[in-house]
C-alpha positions as CSV (number, residue, x, y, z in Angstrom):
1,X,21.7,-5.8,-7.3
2,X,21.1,-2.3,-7.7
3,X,19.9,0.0,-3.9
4,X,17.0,0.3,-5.5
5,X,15.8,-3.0,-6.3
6,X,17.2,-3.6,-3.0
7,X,15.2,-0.6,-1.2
8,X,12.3,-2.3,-2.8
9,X,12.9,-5.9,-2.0
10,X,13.4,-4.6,2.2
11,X,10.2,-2.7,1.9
12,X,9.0,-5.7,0.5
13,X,10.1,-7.7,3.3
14,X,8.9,-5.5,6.3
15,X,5.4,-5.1,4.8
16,X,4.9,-9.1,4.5
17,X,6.7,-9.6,8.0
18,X,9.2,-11.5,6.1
19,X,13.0,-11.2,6.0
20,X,14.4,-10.2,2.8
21,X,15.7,-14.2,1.9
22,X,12.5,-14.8,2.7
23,X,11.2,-12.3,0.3
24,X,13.5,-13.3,-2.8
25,X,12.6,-16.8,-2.3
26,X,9.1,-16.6,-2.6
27,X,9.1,-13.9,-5.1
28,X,11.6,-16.2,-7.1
29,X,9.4,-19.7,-6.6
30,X,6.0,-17.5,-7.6
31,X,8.0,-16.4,-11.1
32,X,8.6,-19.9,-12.0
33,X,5.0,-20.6,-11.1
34,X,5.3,-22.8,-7.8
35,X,2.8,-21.1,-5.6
36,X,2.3,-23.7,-3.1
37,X,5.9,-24.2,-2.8
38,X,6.3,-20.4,-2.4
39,X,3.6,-20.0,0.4
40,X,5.0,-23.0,2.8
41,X,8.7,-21.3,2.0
42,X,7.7,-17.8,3.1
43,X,5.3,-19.4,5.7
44,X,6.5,-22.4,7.0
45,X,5.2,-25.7,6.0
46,X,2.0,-26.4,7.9
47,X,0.7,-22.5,6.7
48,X,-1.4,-24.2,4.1
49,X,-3.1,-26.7,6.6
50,X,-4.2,-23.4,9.0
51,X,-4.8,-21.0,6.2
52,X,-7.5,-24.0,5.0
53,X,-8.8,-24.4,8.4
54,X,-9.3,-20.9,9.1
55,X,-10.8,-20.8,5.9
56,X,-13.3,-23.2,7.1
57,X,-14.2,-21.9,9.9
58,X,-14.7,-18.9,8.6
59,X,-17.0,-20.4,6.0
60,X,-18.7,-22.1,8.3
61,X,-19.3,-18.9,10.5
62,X,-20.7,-16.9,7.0
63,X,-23.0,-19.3,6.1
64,X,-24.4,-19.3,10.0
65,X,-24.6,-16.2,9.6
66,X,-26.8,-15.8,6.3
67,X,-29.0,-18.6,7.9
68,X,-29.8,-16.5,10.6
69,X,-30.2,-13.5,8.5
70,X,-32.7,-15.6,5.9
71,X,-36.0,-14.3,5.5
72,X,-38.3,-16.8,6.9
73,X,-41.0,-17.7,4.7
């Protein structure tokens, strides 16, 4: 591997709070299109059960929101 591909693959890393494995692996399981096997690999594999409920929440929380910002007619 050349020390720049390298340089980029650490930079990589520390900006996603990931080791550099961690990195190539996801980067490697996104190119052969396995998304959802990339995220639990780079996140562990209940990330896509909290991502979803935090997701919820904060849909739930939005929409709360825009009901108590309605007009009322």
């Amino acid at each position: 591997m050349s020390k720049s591909l390298k340089g980029m693959l650490v930079d990589a890393a520390r900006k996603n709070n990931r080791s550099v494995n961690a990195e190539v692996v996801l980067r490697l399981a996104k190119s052969f299109g396995d998304e959802v096997a990339a995220v639990e690999t780079a996140y562990g594999p209940s990330a896509l059960h909290e991502m979803a409920a935090d997701i919820q929440a904060l849909r739930e929380m939005a929409e709360a929101f825009m009901k108590a910002r309605a007009p009322r007619i």
